[in-house]
Backbone as JSON Lines, residues from 0, in Angstrom:
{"i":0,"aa":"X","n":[120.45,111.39,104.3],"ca":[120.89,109.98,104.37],"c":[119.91,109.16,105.22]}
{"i":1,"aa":"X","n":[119.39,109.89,106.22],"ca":[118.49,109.19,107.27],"c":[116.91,108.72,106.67]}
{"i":2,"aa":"X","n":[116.81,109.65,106.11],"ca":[115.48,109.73,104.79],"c":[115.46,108.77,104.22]}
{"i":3,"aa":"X","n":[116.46,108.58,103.14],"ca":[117.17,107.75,102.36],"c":[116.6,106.28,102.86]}
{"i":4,"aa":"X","n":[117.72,105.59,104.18],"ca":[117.57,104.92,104.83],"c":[116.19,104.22,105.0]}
{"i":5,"aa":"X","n":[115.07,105.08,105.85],"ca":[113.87,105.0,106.17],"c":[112.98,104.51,104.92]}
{"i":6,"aa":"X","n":[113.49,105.06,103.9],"ca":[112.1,104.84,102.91],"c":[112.81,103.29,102.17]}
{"i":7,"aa":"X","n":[114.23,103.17,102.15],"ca":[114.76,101.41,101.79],"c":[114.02,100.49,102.82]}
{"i":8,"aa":"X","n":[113.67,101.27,104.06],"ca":[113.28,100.31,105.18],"c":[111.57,99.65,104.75]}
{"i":9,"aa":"X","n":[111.05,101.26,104.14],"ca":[109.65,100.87,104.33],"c":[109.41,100.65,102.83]}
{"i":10,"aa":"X","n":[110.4,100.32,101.71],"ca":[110.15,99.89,100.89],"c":[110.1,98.18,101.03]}
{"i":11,"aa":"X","n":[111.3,97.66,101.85],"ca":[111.47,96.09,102.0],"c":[110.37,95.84,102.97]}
{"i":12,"aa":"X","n":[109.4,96.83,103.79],"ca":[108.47,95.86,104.57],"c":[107.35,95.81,103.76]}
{"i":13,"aa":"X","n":[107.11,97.49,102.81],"ca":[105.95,96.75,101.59],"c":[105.79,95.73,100.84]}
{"i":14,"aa":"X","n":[107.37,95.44,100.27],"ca":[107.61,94.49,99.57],"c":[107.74,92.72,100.06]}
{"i":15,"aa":"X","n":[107.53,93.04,101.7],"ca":[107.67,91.61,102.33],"c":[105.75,91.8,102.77]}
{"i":16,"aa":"X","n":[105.08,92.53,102.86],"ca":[104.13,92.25,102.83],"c":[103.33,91.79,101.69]}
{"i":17,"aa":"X","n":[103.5,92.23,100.37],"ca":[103.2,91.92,99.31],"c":[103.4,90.8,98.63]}
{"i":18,"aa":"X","n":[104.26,89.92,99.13],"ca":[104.84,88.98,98.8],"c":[103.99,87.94,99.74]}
{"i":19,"aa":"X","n":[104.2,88.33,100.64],"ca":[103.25,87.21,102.23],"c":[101.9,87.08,101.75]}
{"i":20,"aa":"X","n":[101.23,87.98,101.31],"ca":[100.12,88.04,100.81],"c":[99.87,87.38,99.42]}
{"i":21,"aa":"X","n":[100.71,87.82,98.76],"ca":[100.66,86.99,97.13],"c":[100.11,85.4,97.5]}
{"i":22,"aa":"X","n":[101.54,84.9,98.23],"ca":[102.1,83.69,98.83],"c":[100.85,83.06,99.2]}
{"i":23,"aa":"X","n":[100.41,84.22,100.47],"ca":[99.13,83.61,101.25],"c":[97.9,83.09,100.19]}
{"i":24,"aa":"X","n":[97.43,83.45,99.29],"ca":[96.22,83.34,98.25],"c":[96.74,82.06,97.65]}
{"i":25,"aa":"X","n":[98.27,81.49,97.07],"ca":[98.78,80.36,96.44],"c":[98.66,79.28,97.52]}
{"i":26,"aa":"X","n":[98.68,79.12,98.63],"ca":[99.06,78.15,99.98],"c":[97.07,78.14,100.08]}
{"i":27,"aa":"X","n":[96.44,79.2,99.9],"ca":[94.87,79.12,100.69],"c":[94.29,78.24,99.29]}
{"i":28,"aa":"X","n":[94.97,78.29,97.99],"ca":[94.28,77.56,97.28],"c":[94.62,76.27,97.47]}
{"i":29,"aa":"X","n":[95.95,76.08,97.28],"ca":[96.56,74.69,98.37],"c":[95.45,73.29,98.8]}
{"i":30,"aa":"X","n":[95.12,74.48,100.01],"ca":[94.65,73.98,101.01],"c":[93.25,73.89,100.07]}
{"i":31,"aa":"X","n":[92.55,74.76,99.57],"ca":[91.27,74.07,99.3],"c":[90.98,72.91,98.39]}
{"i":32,"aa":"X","n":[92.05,72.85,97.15],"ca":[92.53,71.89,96.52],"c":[92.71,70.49,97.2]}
{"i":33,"aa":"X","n":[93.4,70.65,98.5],"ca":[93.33,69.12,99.25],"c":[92.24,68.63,99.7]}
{"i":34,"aa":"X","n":[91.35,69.42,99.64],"ca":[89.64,69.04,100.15],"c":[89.72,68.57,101.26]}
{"i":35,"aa":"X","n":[90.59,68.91,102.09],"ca":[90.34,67.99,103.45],"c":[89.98,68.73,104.89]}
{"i":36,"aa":"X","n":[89.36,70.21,104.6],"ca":[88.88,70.81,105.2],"c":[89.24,72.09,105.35]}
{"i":37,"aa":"X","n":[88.16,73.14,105.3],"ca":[88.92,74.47,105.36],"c":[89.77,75.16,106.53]}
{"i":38,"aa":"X","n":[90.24,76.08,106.42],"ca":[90.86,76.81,107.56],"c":[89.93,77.46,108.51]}
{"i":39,"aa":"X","n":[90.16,77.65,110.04],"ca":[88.81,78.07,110.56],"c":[88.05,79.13,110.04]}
{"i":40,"aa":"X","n":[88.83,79.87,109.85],"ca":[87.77,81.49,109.45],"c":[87.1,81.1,108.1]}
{"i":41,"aa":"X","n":[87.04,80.54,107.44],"ca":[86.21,80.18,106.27],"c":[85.23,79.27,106.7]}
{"i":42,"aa":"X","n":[85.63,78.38,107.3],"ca":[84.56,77.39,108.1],"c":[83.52,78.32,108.93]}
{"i":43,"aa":"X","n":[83.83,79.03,109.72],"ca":[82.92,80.15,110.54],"c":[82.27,80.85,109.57]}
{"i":44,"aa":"X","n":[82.69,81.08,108.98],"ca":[81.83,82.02,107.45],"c":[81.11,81.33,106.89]}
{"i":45,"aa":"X","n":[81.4,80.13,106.37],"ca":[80.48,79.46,105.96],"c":[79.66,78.45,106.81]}
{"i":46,"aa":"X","n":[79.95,78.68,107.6],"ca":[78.27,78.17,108.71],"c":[77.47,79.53,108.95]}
{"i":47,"aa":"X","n":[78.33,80.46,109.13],"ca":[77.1,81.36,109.69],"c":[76.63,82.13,108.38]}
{"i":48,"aa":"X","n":[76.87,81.9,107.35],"ca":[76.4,82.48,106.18],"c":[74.77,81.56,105.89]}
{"i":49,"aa":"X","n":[75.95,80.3,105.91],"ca":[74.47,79.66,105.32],"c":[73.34,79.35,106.4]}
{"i":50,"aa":"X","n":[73.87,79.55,107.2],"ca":[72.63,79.58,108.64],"c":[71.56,81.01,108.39]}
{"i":51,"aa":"X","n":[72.45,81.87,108.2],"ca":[71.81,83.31,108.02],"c":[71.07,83.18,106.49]}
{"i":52,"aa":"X","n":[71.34,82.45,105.62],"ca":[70.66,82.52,104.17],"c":[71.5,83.94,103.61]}
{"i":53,"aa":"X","n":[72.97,84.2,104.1],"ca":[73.08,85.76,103.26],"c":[74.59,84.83,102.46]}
{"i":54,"aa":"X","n":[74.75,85.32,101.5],"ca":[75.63,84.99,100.64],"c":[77.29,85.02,101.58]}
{"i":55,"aa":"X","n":[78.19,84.38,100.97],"ca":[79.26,83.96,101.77],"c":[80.17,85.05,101.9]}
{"i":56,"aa":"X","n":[79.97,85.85,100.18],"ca":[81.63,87.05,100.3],"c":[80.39,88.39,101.23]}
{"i":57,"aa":"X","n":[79.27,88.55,101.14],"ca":[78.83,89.7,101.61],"c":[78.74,89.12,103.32]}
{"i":58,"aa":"X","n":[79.12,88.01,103.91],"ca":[78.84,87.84,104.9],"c":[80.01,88.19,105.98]}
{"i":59,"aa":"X","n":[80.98,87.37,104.87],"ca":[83.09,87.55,105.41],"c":[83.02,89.67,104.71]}
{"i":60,"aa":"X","n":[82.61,89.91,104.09],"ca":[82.5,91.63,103.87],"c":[82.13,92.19,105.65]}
{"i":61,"aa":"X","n":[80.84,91.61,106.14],"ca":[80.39,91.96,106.86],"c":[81.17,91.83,108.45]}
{"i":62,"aa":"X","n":[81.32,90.39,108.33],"ca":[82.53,90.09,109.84],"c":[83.78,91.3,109.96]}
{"i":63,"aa":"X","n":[84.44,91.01,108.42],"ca":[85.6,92.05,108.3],"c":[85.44,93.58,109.0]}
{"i":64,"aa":"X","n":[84.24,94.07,108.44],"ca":[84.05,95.25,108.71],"c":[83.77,95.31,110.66]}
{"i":65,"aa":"X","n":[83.21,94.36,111.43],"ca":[82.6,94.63,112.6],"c":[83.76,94.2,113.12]}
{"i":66,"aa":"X","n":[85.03,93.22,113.12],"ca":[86.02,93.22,113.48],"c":[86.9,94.26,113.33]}
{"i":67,"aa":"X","n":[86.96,94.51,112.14],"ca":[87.97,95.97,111.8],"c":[88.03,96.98,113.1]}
{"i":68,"aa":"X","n":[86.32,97.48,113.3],"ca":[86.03,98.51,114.14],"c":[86.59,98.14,115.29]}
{"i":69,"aa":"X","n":[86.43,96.53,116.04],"ca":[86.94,96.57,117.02],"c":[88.03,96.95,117.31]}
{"i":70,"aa":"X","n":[89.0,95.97,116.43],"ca":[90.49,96.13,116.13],"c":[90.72,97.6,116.15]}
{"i":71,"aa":"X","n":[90.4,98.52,115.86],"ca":[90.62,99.83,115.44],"c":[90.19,100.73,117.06]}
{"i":72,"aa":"X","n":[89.3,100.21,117.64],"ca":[89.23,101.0,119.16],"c":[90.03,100.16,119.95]}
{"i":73,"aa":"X","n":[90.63,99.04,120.1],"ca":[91.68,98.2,121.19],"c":[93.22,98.39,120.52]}
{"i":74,"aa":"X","n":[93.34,98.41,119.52],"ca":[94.99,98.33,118.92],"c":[95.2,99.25,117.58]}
{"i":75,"aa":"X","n":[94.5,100.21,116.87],"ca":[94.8,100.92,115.8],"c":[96.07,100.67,115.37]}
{"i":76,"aa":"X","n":[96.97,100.71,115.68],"ca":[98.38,100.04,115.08],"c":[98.19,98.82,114.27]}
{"i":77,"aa":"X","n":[97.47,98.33,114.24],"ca":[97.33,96.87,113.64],"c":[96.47,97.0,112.18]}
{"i":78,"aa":"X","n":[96.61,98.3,111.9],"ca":[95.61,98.58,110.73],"c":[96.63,99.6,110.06]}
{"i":79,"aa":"X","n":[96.74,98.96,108.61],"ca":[97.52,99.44,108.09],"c":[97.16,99.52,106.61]}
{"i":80,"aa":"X","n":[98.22,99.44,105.42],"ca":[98.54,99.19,104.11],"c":[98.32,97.6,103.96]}
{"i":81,"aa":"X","n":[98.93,96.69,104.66],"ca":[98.82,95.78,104.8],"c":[97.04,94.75,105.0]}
{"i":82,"aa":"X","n":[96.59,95.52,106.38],"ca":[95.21,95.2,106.14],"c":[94.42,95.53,104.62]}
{"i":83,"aa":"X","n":[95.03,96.49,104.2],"ca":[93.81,96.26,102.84],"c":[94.51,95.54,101.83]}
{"i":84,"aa":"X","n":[95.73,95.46,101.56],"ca":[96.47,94.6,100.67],"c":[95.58,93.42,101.0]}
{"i":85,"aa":"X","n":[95.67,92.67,102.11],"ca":[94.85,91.3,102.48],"c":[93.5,91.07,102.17]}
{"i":86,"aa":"X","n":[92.58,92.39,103.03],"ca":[91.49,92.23,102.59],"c":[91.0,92.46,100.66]}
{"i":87,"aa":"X","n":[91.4,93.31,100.25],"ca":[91.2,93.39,98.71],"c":[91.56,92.3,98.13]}
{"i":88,"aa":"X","n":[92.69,91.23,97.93],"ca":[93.67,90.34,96.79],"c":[93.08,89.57,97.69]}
{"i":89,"aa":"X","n":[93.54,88.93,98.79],"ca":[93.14,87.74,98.91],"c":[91.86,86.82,98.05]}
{"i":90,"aa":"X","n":[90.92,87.1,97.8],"ca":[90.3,86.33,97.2],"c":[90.07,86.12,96.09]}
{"i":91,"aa":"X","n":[90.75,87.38,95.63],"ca":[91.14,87.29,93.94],"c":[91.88,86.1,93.55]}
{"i":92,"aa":"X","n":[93.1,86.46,94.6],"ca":[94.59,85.43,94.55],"c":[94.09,84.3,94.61]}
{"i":93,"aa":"X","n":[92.9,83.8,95.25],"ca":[92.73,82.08,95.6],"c":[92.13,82.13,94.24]}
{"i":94,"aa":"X","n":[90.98,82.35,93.92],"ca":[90.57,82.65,92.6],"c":[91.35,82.41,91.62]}
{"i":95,"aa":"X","n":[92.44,82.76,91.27],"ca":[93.2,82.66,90.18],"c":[93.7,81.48,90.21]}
{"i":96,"aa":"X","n":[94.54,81.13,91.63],"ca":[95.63,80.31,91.79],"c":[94.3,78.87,91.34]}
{"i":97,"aa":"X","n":[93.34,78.81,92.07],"ca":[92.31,77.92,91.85],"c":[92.0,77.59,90.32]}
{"i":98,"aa":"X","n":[91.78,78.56,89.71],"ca":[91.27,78.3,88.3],"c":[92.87,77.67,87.72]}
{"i":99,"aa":"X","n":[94.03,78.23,88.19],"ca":[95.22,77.74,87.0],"c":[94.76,76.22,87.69]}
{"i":100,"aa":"X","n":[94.93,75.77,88.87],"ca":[95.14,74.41,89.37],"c":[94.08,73.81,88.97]}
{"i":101,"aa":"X","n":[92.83,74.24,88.21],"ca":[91.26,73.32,87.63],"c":[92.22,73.22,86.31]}
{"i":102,"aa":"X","n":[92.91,73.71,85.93],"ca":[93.51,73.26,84.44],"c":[94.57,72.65,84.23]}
{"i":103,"aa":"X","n":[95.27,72.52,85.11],"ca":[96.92,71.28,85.17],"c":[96.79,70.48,86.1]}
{"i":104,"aa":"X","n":[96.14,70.35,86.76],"ca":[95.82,69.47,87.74],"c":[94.43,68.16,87.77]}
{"i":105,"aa":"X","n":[95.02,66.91,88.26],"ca":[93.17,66.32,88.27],"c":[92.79,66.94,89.34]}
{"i":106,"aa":"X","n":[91.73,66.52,88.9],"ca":[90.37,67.04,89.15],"c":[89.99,66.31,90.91]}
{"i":107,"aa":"X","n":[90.54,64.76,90.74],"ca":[90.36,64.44,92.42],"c":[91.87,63.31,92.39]}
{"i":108,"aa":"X","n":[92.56,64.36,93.11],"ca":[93.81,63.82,93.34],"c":[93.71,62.63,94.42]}
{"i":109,"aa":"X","n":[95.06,61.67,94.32],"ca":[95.01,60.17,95.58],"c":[94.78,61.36,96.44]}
{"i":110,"aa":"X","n":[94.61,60.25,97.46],"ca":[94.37,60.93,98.94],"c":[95.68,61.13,99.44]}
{"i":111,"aa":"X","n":[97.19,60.63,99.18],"ca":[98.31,60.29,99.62],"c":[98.82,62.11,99.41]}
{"i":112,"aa":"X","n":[98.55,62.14,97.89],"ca":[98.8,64.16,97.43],"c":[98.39,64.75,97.83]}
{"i":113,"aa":"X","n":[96.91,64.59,98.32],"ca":[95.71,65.21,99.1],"c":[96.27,65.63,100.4]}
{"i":114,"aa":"X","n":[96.94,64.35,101.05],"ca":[97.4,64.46,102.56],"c":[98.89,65.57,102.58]}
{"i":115,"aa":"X","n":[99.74,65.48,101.65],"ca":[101.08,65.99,101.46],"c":[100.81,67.58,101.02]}
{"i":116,"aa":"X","n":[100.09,67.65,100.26],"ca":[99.53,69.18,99.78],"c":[98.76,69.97,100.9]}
{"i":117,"aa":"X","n":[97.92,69.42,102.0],"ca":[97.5,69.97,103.31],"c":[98.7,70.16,103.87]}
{"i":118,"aa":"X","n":[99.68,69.2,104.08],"ca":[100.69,69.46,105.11],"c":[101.66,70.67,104.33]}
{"i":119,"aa":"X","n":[101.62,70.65,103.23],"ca":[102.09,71.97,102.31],"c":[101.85,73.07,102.97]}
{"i":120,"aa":"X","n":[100.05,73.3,102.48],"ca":[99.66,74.24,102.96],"c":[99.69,74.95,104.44]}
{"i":121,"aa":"X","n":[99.56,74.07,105.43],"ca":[99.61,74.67,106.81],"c":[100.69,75.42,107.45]}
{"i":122,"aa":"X","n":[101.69,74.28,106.55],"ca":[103.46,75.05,106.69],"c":[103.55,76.44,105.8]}
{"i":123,"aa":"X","n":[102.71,76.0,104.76],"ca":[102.52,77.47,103.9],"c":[102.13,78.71,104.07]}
{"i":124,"aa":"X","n":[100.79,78.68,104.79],"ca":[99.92,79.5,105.54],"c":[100.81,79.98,106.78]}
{"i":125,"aa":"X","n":[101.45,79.45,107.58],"ca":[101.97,80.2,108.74],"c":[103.48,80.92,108.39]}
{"i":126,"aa":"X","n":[104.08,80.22,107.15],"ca":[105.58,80.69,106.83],"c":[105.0,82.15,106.44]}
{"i":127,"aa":"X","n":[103.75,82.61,104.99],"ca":[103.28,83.67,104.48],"c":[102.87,84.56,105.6]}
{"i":128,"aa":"X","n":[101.74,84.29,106.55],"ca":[101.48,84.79,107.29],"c":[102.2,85.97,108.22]}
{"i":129,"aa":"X","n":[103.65,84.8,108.71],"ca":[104.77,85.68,109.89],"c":[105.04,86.71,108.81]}
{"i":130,"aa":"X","n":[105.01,86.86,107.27],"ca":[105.63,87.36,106.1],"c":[105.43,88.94,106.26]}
{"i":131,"aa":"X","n":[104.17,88.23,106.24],"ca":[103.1,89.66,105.86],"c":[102.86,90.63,107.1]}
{"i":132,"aa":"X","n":[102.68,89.58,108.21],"ca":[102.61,90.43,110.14],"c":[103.73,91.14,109.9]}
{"i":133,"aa":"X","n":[104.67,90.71,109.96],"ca":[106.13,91.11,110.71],"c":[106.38,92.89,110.25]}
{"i":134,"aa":"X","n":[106.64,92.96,108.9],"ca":[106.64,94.67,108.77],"c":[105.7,95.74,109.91]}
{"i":135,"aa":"X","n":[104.66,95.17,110.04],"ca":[103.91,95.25,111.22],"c":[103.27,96.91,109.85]}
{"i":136,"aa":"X","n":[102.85,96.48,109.25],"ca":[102.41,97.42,108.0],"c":[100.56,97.34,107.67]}
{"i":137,"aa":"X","n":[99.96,97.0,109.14],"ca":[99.16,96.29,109.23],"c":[98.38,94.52,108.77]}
{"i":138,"aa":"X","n":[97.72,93.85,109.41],"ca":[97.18,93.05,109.21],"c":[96.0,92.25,108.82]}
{"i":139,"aa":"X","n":[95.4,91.49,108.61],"ca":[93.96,90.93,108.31],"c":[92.98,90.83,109.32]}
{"i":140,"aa":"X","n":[91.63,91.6,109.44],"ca":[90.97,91.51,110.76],"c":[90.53,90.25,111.25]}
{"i":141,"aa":"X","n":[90.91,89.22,110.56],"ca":[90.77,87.81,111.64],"c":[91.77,87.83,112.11]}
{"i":142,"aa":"X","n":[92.87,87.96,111.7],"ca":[94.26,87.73,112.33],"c":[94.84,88.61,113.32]}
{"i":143,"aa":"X","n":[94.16,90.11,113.06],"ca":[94.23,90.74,114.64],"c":[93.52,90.49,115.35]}
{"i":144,"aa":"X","n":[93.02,89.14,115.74],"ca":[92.22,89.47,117.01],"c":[93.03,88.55,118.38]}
{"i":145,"aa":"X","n":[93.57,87.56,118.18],"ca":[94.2,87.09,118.77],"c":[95.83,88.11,118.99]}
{"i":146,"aa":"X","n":[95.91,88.65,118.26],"ca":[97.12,89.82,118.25],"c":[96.74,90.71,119.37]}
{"i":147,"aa":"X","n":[95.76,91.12,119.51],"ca":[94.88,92.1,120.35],"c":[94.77,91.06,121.33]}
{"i":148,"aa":"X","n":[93.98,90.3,121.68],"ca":[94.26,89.08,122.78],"c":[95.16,89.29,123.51]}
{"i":149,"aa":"X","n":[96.4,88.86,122.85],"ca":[97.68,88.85,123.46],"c":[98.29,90.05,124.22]}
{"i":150,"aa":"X","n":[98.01,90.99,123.55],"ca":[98.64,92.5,123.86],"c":[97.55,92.69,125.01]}
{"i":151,"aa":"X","n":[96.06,92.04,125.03],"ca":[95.2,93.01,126.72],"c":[95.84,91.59,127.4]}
{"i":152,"aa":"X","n":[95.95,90.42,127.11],"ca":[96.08,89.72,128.2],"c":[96.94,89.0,129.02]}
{"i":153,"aa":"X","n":[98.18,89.35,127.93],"ca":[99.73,88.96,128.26],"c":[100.05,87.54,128.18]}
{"i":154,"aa":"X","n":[98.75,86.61,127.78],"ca":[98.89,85.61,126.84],"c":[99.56,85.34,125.58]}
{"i":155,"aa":"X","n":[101.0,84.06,125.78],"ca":[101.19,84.34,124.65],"c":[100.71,84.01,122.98]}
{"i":156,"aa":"X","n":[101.02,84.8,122.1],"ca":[99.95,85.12,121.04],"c":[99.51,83.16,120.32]}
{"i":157,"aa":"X","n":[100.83,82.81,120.42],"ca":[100.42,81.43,120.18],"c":[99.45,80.57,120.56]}
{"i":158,"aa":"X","n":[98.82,80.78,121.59],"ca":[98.15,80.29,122.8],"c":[96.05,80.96,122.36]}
{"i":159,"aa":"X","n":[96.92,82.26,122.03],"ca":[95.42,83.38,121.59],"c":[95.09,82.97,120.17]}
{"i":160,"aa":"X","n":[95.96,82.32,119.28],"ca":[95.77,82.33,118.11],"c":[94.94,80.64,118.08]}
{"i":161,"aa":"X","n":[95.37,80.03,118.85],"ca":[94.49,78.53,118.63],"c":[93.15,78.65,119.73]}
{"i":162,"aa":"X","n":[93.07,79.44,120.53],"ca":[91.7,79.28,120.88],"c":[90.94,80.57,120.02]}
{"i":163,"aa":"X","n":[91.75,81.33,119.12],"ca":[90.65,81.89,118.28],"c":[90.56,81.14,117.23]}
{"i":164,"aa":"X","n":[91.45,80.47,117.03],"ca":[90.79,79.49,115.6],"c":[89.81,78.65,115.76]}
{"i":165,"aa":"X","n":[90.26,77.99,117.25],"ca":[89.37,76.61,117.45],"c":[87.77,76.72,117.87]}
{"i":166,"aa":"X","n":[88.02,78.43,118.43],"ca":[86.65,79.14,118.35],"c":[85.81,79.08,117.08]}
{"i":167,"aa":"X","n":[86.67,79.83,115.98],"ca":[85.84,80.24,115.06],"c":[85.25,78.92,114.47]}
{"i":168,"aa":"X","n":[86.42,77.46,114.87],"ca":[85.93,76.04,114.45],"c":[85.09,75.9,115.14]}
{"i":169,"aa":"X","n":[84.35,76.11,116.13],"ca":[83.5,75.4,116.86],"c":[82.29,75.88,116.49]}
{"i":170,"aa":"X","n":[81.94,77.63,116.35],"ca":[80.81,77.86,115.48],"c":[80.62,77.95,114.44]}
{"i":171,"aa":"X","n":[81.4,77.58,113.28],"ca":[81.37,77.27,111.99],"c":[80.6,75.52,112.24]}
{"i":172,"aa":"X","n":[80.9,74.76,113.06],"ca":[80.25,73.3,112.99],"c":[78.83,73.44,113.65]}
{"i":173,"aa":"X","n":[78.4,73.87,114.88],"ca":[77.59,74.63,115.47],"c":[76.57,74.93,114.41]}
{"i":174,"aa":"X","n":[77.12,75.68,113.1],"ca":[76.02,76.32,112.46],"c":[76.01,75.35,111.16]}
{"i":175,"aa":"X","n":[76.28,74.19,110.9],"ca":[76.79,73.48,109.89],"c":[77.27,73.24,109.36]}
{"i":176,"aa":"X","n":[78.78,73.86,109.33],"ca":[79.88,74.18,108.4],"c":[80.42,72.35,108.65]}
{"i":177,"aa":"X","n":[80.96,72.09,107.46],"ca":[81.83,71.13,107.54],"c":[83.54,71.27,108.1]}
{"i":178,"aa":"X","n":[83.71,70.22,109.0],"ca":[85.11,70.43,109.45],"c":[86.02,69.41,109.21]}
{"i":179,"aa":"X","n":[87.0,69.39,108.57],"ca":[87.46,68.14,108.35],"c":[89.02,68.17,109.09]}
{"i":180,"aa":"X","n":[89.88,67.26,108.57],"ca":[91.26,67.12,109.38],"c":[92.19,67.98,109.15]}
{"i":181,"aa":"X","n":[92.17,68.84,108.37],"ca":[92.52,69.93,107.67],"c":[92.36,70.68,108.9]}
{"i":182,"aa":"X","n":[91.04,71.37,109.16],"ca":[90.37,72.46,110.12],"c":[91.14,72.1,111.16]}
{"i":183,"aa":"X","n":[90.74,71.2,111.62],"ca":[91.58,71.12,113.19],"c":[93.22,70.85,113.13]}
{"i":184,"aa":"X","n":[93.95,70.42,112.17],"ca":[95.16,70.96,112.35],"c":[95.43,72.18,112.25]}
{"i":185,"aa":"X","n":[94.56,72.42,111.19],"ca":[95.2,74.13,111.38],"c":[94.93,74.79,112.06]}
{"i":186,"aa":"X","n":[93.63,74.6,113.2],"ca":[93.47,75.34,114.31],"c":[94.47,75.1,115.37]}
{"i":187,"aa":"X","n":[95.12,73.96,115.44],"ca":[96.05,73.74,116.75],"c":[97.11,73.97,116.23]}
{"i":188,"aa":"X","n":[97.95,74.04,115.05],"ca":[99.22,74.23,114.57],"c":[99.81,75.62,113.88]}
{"i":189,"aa":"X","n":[98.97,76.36,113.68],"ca":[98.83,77.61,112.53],"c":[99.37,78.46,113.86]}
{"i":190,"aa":"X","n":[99.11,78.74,115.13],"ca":[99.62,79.61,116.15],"c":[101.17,79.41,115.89]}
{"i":191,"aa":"X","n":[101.04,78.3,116.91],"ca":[102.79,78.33,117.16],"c":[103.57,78.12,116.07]}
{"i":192,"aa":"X","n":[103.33,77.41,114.47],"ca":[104.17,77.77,113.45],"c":[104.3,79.54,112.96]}
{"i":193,"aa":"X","n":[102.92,80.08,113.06],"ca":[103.66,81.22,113.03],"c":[104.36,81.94,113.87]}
{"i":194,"aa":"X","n":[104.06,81.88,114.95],"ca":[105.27,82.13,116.03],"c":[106.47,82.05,115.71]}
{"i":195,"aa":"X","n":[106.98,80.55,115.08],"ca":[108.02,80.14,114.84],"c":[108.56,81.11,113.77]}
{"i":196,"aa":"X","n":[107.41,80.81,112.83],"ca":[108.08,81.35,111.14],"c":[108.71,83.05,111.6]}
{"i":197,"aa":"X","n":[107.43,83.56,112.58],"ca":[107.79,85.19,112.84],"c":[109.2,85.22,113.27]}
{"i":198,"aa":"X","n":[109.88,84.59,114.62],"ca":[110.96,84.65,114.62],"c":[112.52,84.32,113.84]}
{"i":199,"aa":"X","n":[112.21,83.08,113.05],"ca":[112.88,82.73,111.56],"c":[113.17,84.41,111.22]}
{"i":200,"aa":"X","n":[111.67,84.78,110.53],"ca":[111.85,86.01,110.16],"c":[112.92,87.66,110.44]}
{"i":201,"aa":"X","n":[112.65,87.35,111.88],"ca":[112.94,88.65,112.38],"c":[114.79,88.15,112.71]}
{"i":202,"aa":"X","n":[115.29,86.91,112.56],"ca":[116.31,86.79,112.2],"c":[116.92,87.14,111.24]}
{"i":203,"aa":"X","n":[116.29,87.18,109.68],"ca":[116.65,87.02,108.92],"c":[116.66,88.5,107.81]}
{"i":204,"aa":"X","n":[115.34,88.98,108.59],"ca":[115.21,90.75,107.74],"c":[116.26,91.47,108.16]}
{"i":205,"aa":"X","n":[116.11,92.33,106.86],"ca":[117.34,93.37,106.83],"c":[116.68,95.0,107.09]}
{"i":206,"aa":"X","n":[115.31,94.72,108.23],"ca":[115.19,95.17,108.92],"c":[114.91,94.99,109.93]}
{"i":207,"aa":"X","n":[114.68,95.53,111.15],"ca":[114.16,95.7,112.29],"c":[112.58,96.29,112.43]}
{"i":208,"aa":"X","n":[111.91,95.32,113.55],"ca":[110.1,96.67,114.14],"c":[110.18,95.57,115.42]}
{"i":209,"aa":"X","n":[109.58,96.61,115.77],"ca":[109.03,96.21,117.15],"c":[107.99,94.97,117.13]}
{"i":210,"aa":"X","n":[108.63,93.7,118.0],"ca":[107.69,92.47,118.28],"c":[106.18,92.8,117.93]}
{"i":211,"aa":"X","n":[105.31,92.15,117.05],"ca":[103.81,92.32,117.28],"c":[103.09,91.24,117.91]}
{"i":212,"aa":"X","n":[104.16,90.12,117.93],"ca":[103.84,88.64,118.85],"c":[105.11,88.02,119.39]}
C-alpha cells in the first residue's frame, strides 16, 4: 500500500513538472511575440554569444553545461528528471508555440496587445515555473543558481533570484544584447511572483516535498 502510495506521489510530481514545462515554452513564446524584450537569461546569451562570434543554441549548450557542474558540486539535489525535461523541450516548445502564433496571429500586433501579452507572460513564466520547481524533480541550470544562493546564504530565494536576473541583465547589455521593458520587469518581478506562485502551489498539491525556496 505504501509503494502504491509513493509511486501516485511521484507520478503527480512528473506530471506537474511536465506540464510547468509544456506551459513554460507557451508563456516564453508569449513573451517573445510581445517584442518588448527578452527574459534575462536569453539576453545574457545573446550578448555574450554574439560578442564571442559562437552561435546562440551552442553558446546557451555551453553556459548550461558549466552551470550544471557547478550546481551539481554545491546542491546535487537540484538535478533531476526535471532538469533535462527543461533543458531538452524547452526550445522545441518555443519553436512550435512560435511558428503556430507566425500563422494566426499578425505579424506586428498594437502596442496596447503587445503591452497585455508581456504582462501575460511574466505572470505566466513565474505561475509555470513554481509548477515545474515545486516536485523538486529537479530544475533548469539558470534557475538553480539563485536556488543554490539561497540555500549557502540564507538569503531569501526571492531576493537571489532578482539579483541573478538583473545580473545576467547587466552583462547581456554590457556585451550588446538589447534590453527592453520586458527584461527589466522580469528581472525585478519573476523572483517574488514565483515565490508567490510556489506557495499558491504547495497549498494546493495533493502532495507534499520539502521547501526548495
Amino acid at each position: 500500500m505504501q509503494s502504491i502510495q509513493w509511486n501516485q506521489s511521484l507520478f503527480r510530481r512528473v506530471r506537474m513538472v511536465c506540464v510547468g514545462v509544456f506551459l513554460m515554452g507557451f508563456f516564453i513564446a508569449v513573451f517573445v511575440y510581445a517584442n518588448l524584450g527578452s527574459d534575462p537569461c536569453t539576453v545574457m546569451n545573446l550578448g555574450v554569444s554574439g560578442k564571442l562570434g559562437i552561435p546562440f543554441g551552442v553558446w546557451q549548450l555551453i553556459v548550461n553545461c558549466v552551470i550544471l557542474i557547478f550546481t551539481f558540486s554545491l546542491s546535487r539535489n537540484l538535478i533531476g528528471i526535471g532538469t533535462v525535461v527543461n533543458m531538452v523541450s524547452i526550445g522545441f516548445l518555443v519553436d512550435f508555440f512560435r511558428m503556430i502564433f507566425a500563422r494566426i496571429l499578425p505579424a506586428a500586433p498594437a502596442l496596447w496587445l503587445r503591452i497585455l501579452l508581456m504582462a501575460v507572460a511574466v505572470v505566466g513564466l513565474s505561475l509555470t515555473a513554481a509548477l515545474y520547481m515545486y516536485p523538486q524533480l529537479g530544475i533548469s541550470p539558470y534557475d538553480s543558481v539563485p536556488v543554490v544562493l539561497a540555500q549557502k546564504t540564507g538569503i531569501q530565494f526571492r531576493w537571489c533570484r532578482v539579483f541573478w536576473d538583473l545580473l545576467a541583465m547587466l552583462i547581456g547589455w554590457l556585451c550588446g544584447s538589447v534590453v527592453g521593458v520586458g527584461t527589466v520587469i522580469t528581472a525585478f518581478f519573476l523572483g517574488p511572483l514565483i515565490k508567490y506562485f510556489t506557495n499558491q502551489v504547495a497549498r494546493k498539491a495533493k502532495f507534499q516535498v520539502e521547501a526548495m525556496i
